[in-house]
Structure formats: structure tokens, C-alpha cells
N, C-alpha and C positions, 0 to 999 in steps of 0.2 A: 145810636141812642145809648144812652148810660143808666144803667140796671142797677137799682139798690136793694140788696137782699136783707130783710132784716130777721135779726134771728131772737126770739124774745125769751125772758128769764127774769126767775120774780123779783130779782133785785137791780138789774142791768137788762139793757139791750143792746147788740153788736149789729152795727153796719157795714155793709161792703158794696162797694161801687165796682163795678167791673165796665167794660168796653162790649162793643159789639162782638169781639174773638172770644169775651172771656176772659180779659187779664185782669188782674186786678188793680185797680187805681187808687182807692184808700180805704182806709177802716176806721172807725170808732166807735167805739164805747161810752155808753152812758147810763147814768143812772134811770132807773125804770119809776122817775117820778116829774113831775111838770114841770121842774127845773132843767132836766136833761131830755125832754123831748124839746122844751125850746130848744137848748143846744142841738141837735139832731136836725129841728127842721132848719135852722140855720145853715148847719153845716149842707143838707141836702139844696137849698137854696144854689148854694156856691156851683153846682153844676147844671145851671137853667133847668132848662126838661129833664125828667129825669120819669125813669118808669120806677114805679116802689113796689116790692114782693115782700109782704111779712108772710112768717110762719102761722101756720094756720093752728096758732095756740090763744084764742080768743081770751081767754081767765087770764094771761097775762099780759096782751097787747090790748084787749079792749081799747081801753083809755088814751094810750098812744095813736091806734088807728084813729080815734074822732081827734085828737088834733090834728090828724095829717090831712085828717078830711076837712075840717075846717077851714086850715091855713091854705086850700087851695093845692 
């Protein structure tokens, strides 16, 4: 399974996909605004299942997290 760590920040949020070892398989960055979480869930799409880990910084993931919940 492929593990997406998301690490949040009030202007951007950084992605990282890693493997079942722990390697890492990509990264991105986007804006911390609904234009870049579409981006985001796009990009998280591209690896079917996928398990998501954001940072337990709610004040600037809120928003993020209910699209990720929304989109399924």
C-alpha cells in the first residue's frame, strides 16, 4: 500500500508518497487553496488506493481534509 504524508502550512501543503519499505516515490507541493487541493487530489488519484496521513495541524488543514473526505 502507498502512504501519503501530508505535511500542512498556511500557505502550501507538501506531499509525499512513500512504499510499503519507506522509500519515497514523489513529492508535491501546492498551494493551501481549492485550486491546489484539486491539484493534490488529482495527483493522489494517480496512485489508486492510497492510505492519506495529514499533520495533525487542523487551523491549517481543515479545509483540505473535507475535500479529501468528500472526493472519496
Amino acid at each position: 500500500m502507498i502512504v501519503v504524508g501530508i505535511d500542512g502550512h498556511k500557505n502550501t501543503h507538501t506531499l509525499v508518497a512513500v512504499d510499503p519499505l519507506g522509500k519515497r516515490l514523489a513529492e508535491l507541493t501546492v498551494a493551501a487553496r481549492p485550486a491546489g487541493h484539486l491539484k493534490a487530489l488529482a495527483w493522489l488519484h494517480g496512485f489508486g488506493s492510497v492510505l492519506v496521513a495529514v499533520e495533525d495541524c487542523r487551523h491549517l488543514t481543515r479545509r483540505f481534509e473535507a475535500d479529501l473526505l468528500n472526493s472519496g
